[in-house]
C-alpha positions in Angstrom: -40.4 -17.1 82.2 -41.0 -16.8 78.4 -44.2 -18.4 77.4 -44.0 -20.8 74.3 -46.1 -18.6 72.4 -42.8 -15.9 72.0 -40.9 -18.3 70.5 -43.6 -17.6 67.6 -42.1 -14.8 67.1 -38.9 -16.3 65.7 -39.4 -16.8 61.5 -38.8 -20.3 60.1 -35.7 -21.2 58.2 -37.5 -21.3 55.3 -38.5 -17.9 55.1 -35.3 -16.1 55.9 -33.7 -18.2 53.3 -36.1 -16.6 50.8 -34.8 -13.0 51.6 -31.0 -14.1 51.6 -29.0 -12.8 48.8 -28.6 -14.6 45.8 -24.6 -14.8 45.3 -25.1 -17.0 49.1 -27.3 -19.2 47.3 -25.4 -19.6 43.8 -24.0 -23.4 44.3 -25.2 -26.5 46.6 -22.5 -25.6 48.6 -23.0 -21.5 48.9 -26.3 -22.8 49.6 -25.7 -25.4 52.6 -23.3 -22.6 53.9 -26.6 -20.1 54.0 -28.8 -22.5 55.9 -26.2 -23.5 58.4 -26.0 -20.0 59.0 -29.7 -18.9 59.4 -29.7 -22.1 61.7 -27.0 -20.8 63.9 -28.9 -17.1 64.1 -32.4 -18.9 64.8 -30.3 -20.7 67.4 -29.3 -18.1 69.1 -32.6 -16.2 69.7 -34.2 -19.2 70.9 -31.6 -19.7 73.0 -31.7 -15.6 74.4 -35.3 -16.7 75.0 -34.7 -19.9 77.1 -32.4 -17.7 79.0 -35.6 -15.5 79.8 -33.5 -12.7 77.9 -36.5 -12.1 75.3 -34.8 -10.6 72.2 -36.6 -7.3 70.9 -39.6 -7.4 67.7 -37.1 -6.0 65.3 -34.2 -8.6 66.5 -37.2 -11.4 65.3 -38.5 -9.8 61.8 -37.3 -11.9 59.3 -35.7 -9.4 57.7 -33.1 -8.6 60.3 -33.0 -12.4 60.4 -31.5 -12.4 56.8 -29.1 -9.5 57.7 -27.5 -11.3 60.5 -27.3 -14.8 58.7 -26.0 -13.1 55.5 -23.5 -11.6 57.9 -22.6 -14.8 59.3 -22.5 -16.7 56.3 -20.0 -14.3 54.5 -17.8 -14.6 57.8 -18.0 -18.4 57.6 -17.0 -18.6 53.8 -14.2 -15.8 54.6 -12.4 -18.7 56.5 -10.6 -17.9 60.0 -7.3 -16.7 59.0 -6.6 -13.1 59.7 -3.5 -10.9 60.3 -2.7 -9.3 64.0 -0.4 -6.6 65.1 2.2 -9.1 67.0 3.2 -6.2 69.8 4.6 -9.2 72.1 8.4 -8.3 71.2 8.6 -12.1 70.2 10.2 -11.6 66.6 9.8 -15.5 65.5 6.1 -15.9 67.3 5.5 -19.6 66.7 1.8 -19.2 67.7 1.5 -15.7 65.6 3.1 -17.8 62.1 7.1 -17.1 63.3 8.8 -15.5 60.6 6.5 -12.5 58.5 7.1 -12.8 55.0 7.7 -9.5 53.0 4.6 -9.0 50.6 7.5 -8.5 47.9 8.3 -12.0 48.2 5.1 -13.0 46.9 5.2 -10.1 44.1 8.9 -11.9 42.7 7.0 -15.3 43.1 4.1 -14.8 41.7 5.4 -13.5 38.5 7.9 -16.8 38.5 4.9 -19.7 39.3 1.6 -18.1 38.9 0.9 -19.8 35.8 2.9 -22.4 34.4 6.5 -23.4 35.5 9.3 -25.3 35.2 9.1 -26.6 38.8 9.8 -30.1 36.8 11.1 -29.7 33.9 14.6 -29.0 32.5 13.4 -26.2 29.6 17.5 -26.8 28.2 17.1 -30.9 27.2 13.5 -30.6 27.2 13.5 -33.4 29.7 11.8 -33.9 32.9 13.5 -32.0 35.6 13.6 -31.7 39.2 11.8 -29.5 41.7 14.5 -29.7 44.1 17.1 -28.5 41.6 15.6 -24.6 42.2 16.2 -23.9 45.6 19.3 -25.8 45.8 21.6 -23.7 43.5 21.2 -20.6 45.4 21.3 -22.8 48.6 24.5 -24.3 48.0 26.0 -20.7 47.0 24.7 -19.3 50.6 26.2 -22.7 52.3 29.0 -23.7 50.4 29.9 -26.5 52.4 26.6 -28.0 51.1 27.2 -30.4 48.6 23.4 -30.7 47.8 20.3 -29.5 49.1 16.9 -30.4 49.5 13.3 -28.9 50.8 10.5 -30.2 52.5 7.3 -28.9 54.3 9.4 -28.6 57.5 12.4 -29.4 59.9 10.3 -32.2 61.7 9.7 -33.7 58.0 13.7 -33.4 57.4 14.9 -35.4 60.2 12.0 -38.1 59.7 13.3 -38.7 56.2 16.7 -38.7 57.0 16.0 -41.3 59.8 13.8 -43.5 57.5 15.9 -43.4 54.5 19.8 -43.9 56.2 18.5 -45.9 59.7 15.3 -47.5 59.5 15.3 -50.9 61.7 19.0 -49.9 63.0 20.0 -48.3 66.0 20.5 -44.4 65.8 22.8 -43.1 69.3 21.5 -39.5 70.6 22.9 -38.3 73.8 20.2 -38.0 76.8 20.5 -34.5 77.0 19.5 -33.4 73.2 16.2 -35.9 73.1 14.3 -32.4 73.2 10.6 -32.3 73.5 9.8 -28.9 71.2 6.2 -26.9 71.0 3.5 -28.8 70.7 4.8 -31.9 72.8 6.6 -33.1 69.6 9.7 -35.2 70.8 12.9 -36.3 69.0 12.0 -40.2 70.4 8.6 -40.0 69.0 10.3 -39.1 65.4 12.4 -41.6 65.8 10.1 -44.3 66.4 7.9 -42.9 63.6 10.6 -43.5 61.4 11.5 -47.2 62.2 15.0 -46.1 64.1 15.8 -47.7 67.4 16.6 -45.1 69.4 19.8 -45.8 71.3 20.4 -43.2 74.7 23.6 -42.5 75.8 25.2 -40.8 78.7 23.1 -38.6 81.4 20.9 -35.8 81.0 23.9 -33.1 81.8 26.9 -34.8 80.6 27.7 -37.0 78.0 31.2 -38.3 76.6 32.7 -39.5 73.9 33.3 -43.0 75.5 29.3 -43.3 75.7 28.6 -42.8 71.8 31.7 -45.7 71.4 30.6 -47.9 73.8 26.9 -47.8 72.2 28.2 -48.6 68.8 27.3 -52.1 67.8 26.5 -54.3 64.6 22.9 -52.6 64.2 24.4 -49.0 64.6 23.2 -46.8 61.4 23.8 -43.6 62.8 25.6 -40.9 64.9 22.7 -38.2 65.9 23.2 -34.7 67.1 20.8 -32.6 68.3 21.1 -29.0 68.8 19.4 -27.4 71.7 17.7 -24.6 70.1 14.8 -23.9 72.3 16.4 -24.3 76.0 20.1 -24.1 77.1 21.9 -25.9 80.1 24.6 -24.6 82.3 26.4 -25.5 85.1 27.9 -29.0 85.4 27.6 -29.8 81.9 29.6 -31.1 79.5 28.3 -32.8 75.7 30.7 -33.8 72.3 31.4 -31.6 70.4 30.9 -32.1 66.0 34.9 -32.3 65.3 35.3 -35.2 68.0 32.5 -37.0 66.5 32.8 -36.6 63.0 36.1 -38.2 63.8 34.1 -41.2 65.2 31.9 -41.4 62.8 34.4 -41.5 59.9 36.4 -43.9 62.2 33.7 -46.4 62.5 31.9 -46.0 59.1 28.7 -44.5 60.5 26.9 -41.5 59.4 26.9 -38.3 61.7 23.2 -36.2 61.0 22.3 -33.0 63.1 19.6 -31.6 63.5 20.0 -27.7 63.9 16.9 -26.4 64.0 16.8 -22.6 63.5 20.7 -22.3 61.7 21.4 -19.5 60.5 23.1 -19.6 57.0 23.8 -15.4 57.7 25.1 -13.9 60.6 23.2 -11.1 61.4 25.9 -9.1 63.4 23.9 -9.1 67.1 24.9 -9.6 70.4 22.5 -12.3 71.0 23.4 -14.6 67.8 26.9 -14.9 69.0 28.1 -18.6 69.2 25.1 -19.8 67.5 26.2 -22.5 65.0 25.1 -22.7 61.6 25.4 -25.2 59.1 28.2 -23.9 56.8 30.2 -24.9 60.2 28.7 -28.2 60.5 28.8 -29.1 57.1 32.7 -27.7 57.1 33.8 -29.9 59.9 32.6 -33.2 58.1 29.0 -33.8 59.1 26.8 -35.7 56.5 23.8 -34.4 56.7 22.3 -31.2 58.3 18.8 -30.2 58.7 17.3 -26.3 59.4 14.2 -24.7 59.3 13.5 -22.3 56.3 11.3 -19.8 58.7 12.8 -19.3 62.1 16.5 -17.9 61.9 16.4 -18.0 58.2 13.2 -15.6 58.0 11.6 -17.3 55.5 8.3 -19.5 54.6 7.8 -22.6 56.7 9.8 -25.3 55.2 12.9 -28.1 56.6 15.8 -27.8 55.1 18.3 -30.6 54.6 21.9 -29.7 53.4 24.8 -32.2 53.1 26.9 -34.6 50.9 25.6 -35.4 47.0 25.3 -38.8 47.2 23.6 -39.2 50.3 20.9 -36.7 49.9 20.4 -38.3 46.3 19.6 -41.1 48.3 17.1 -39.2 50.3 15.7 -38.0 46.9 14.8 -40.8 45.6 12.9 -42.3 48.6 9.5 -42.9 48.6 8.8 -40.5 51.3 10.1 -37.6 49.7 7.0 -37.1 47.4 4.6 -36.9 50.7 7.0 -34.5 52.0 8.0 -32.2 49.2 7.0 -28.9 48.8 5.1 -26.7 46.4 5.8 -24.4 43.6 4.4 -21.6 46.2 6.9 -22.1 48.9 9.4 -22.4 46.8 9.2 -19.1 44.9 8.7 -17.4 48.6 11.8 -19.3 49.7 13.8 -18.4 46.9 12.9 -15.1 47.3 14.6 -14.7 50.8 17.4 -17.2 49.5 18.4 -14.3 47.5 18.5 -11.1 50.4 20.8 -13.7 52.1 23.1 -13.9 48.9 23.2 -10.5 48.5 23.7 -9.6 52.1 19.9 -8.0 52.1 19.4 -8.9 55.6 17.3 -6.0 56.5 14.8 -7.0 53.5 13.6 -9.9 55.9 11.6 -9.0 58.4 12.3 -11.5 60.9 16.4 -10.5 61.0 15.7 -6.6 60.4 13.6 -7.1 63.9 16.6 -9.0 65.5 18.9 -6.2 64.2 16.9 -3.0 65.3 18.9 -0.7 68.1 17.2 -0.3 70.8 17.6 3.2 70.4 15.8 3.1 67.2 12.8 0.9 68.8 12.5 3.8 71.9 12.4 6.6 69.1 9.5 4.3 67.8 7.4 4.1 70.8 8.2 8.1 71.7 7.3 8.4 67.8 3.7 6.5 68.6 2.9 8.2 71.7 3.4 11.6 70.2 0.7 10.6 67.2 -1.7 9.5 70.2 -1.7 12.8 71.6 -2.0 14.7 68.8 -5.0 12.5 67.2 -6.4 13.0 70.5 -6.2 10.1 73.4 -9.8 9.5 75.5 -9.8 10.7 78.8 -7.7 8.5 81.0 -5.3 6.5 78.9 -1.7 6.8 80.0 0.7 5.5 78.0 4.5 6.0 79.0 8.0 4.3 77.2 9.3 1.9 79.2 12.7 -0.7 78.5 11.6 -4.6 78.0 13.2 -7.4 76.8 12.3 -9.1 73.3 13.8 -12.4 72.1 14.1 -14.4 69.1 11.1 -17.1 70.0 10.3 -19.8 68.0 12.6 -22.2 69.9 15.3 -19.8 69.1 18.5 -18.2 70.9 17.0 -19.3 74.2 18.1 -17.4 77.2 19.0 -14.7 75.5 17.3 -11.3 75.7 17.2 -8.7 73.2 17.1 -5.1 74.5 14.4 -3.2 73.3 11.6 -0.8 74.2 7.7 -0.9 74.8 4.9 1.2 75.7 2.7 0.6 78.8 -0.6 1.3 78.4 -3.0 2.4 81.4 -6.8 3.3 81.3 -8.5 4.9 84.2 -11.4 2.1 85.3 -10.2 -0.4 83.3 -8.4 -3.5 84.4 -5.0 -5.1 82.5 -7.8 -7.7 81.7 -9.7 -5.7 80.2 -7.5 -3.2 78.2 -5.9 -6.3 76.5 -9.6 -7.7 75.8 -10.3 -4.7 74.2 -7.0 -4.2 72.2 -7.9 -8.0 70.7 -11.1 -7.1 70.1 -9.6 -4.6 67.5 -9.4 -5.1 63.9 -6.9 -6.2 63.2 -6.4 -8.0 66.8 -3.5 -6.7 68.6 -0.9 -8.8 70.8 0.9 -7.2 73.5 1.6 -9.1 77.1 0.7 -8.4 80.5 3.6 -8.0 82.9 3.4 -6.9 86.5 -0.4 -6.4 86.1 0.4 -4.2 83.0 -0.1 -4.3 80.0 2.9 -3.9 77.6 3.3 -2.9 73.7 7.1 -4.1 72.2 7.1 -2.1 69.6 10.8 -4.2 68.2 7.8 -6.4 66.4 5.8 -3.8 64.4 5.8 -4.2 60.6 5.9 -1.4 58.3 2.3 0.7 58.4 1.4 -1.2 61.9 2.2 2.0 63.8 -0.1 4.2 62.3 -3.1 1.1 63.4 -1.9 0.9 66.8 -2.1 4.8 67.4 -5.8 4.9 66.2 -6.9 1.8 68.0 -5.0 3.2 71.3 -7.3 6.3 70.7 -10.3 4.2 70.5 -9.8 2.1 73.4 
C-alpha cells in the first residue's frame, strides 16, 4: 500500500507550469490548455499510485512533469483528426471520410478562393451574384437533363429542403419498401417529419403498385416520392414502380415527382459492378422534377447534397429561408468544382474514389506481390508471414450493395501473436492502418491504397 507521504513526491501544478514553454503559455487560452494538461499528467501519477503501481523518482521530478504535459498539451491543441491507411478494400469508407480527395483539388482551389472571391458577386454587372451560379454551370454540362442545380452540405440536407419548400403540411406518398433507415439510424420518416411533410405509406414492404400511389392521392397530396435503395437491395418476390409510370402520374395528377438517389453517378465508370445503377441524367430525362445525390460517394468528391432538376422549381428552393442554413462554403465548392471538371473531361481515373472502383484485379495482385517483395528485401522480423490472397472489395458508403468487386489482399501472420493483436499493433502505427479480420485473419486490401501508402505499409509490416 503507498503511504500518503509518496504522493509528496508528485510536484504541484504550480511549479510545472513555471518550467512549461512559453509559446504554451502565450494567450489565456494557450494557457488554460497548459494547465488542463499538467492536471491530466499529475492525474495520472496519482492515480499509478492509488493503484499501488508507485511511479519511479525521475517519472515525479518536475521537470519530466513539464516534458509530458508539454507533450500532452501540443497533442490536445493539434486536434484529433489524423489520416490512416484505409487497407479495408472499402473504397467509399463512410467511417474512414468516404470519398479521398486528390491533394490537387485543393491546389486548383486554393488558388481560386484563398483570398477573396466572387462566390457572390457577378464581377460582369458589378452586381451581387450567386454562390450557387458556380457549381451549377459545370453541373448542368455533366447532367444535361438538369435544368438547374444547387448544393448543399449534404444529401440528407437536399431532400429536407426539397420536402420543406414543395410539401410542408401536405401529404408526401413513399412506397413501404424505400422508407430506408441509412448509417447512423437516420430514417427517410424522421426527415420527413423534420420537414413538416405527412408522410403517406403505401403498398407492402416487397411490392408496391401503381394503384397504391393513386389510391393515396388526395386533396392534401404535395408530392410523389422515390426513394432509391442505395445501401441494401431486395430480391425475390418483389415488385416496385418504376420513374416512367410515375412521372406519368404525376404529370397526370399535377403533383410533383422528387427522388432521392443517393450515391448517382453522373459518369459511368465502365465496371461490372455499376451496371444498372441509375443516375440522374436518366431520371431527370424521363420527366422527374427534382433529383437529389451526394457530391462524395459515387461522385468522388467532397461531402456535399446535390439537388438537380427543373429551373423554376429549384429557384423556388433557392429562395427559401432554409437554403442559407444549408448552403455551402467557398471551400467545398472550389473542391467540388474541381472533380466536376475530371467528370467533364472524362478524367475518371484523377478521382480516387472511381480510379479504386476501376482497378483490375490483376493490377491490385501485382500490387500486393509488388509490397511483399519490398518486405523481404527491407528485411521482415522473424515470424511474419505474409502471402497474396483473392478478397472481395465493394463500393461502401451505402453504395452498389450486394455487389462485390474482385480484388486482392495480403494476409498477414506473426508467430506468437494473435489476429488481435497484430491488428492492435498495425493501428497503433503512425499513421493508423485499417485492414479487417476474416477467418481469424487478418487481411490487407490493397484496391484502397492511395498513391505513396505502399511504401508506409511495407516499413510498418517490418516493424510489427
Amino acid at each position: 500500500m503507498i503511504k500518503a507521504n509518496e504522493f509528496r513526491r508528485i510536484p504541484s501544478v504550480e511549479r510545472v507550469m513555471a518550467l512549461m514553454p512559453q509559446n504554451l503559455l502565450a494567450n489565456p487560452i494557450a494557457r488554460a490548455n497548459s494547465v488542463q494538461a499538467v492536471r491530466e499528467v499529475i492525474d495520472a501519477l496519482r492515480v499509478r499510485m492509488k493503484g499501488g503501481q508507485a511511479p519511479s523518482e525521475r517519472e515525479c521530478q518536475p521537470e519530466a512533469v513539464a516534458i509530458a504535459s508539454a507533450c500532452r498539451a501540443l497533442a490536445n491543441m493539434e486536434g484529433s483528426l489524423q489520416p490512416v491507411i484505409n487497407a479495408t478494400g472499402v473504397i467509399l469508407h463512410t467511417n474512414l471520410g468516404r470519398a479521398p480527395l486528390d491533394p490537387k483539388w485543393f491546389d486548383e482551389a486554393r488558388e481560386r478562393v484563398a483570398g477573396y472571391c466572387n462566390l457572390e458577386f457577378d464581377i460582369a454587372s458589378r452586381h451581387r451574384g450567386s454562390r450557387n451560379d458556380h457549381a451549377a454551370g459545370l453541373l448542368k454540362r455533366i447532367v444535361p437533363a438538369a435544368e438547374a442545380a444547387l448544393v448543399v452540405n449534404n444529401c440528407a440536407a437536399g431532400v429536407l429542403l426539397v420536402l420543406t419548400a414543395l410539401a410542408r403540411e401536405r401529404e408526401v406518398i413513399v412506397s413501404r419498401g424505400e422508407l430506408v433507415e441509412i448509417g447512423g439510424g437516420f430514417r427517410v420518416p424522421d426527415v420527413m417529419e423534420a420537414s413538416g411533410a405527412r408522410l403517406v405509406e403505401v403498398g407492402t414492404t416487397n411490392r408496391t403498385r401503381l394503384a397504391d400511389y393513386e389510391n393515396a392521392i388526395g386533396p392534401d397530396t404535395g408530392m410523389l416520392f422515390k426513394a432509391h435503395r442505395s445501401n441494401f437491395r431486395m430480391v425475390g418476390f418483389v415488385e416496385d414502380v418504376g420513374i416512367p409510370a410515375l412521372v406519368g402520374l404525376g404529370r397526370q395528377r399535377h403533383l410533383a415527382v422528387v427522388l432521392d438517389l443517393g450515391s448517382g453517378l453522373v459518369s459511368d465508370p465502365d465496371v461490372e459492378a455499376s451496371r444498372g445503377e441509375p443516375g440522374p441524367q436518366e431520371a431527370l430525362a424521363a420527366g422527374v422534377d427534382v433529383v437529389c445525390i451526394s457530391g462524395d460517394k459515387l461522385l468522388g468528391g467532397p461531402q456535399a447534397g446535390i439537388i438537380l432538376g427543373r429551373a423554376e422549381t429549384l429557384d423556388r428552393l433557392g429562395r427559401h429561408p432554409l437554403m442559407r442554413a444549408l448552403r455551402v462554403d467557398k471551400l467545398t465548392l472550389g473542391v467540388l468544382e474541381a472533380v466536376l471538371r475530371r467528370h467533364l473531361t472524362g478524367s475518371l481515373d484523377e478521382i480516387p474514389a472511381l480510379a479504386a472502383l476501376r482497378l483490375a484485379p490483376t493490377a491490385v495482385k501485382r500490387r500486393c506481390h509488388s509490397l511483399v517483395q519490398r518486405v523481404r528485401r527491407l528485411g521482415p522480423p522473424p515470424g511474419l508471414d505474409l502471402r497474396v490472397v483473392a478478397t472481395e472489395a465493394e463500393a461502401g458508403g451505402g453504395t452498389l450493395p450486394a455487389r462485390p468487386i474482385q480484388s486482392f489482399g495480403i494476409e498477414v501472420r506473426l508467430l506468437g501473436a494473435t489476429e488481435s493483436e497484430i491488428d492492435s499493433r498495425l493501428r497503433a502505427n503512425n499513421p493508423p492502418i485499417l485492414g479487417r479480420i476474416q477467418a481469424g485473419v487478418v487481411v490487407l486490401d490493397l484496391r484502397t491504397l492511395l498513391p505513396g501508402q505502399p511504401d508506409l505499409l511495407a516499413r510498418a509490416l517490418i516493424r510489427l
